[in-house]
N, C-alpha and C positions, 0 to 999 in steps of 0.2 A: 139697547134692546136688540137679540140676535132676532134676524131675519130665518132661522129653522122653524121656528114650533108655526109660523103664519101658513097658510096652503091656500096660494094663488094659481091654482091650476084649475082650471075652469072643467066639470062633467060633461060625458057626452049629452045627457038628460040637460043640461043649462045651454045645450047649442043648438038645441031645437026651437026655441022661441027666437031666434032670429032668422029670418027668412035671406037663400043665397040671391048673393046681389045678381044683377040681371048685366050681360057681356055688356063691353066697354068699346067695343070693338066702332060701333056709331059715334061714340063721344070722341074715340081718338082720332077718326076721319074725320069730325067736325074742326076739332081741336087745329088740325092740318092744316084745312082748309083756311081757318082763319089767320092763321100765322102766315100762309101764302097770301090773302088778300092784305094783310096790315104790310105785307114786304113791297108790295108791287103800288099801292096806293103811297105808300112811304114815300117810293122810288118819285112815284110822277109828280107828285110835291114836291121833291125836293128838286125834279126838273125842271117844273115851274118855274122854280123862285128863281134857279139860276137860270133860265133863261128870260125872265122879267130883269134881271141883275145886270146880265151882260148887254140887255136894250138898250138900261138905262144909260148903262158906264160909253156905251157907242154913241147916245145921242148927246152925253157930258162930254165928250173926246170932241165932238164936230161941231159943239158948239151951236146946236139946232134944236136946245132944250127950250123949250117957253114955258112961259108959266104967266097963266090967264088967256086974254086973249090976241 
């Protein structure tokens, strides 16, 4: 079946029932925002860990690990 005789081209009378979308301009500064807070929370988590890592491997090294009491 050709795709000529079909007419998918929408009237200007069928583009008034849709209402223009409202700016995006807030969404994309949120958007920012959040990508900047998931970056910097990332970061301190992963600082964390490795410096809980490096405590442990220091108190494995000297041999001053206990466990209990």
């Amino acid at each position: 079946m050709r795709n000529d005789d079909l007419d998918l081209h929408a009237d200007r009378d069928d583009l008034d029932r849709f209402p223009p979308r409202p700016p995006q301009a807030k969404r994309q500064k949120s958007l920012v925002l959040q990508v900047a807070l998931g970056v910097f929370l990332g970061g301190l988590a992963l600082w964390l860990v490795q410096l809980g890592a490096t405590a442990l491997m220091a108190k494995l090294a000297m041999g001053t690990l206990q466990f209990g009491g």
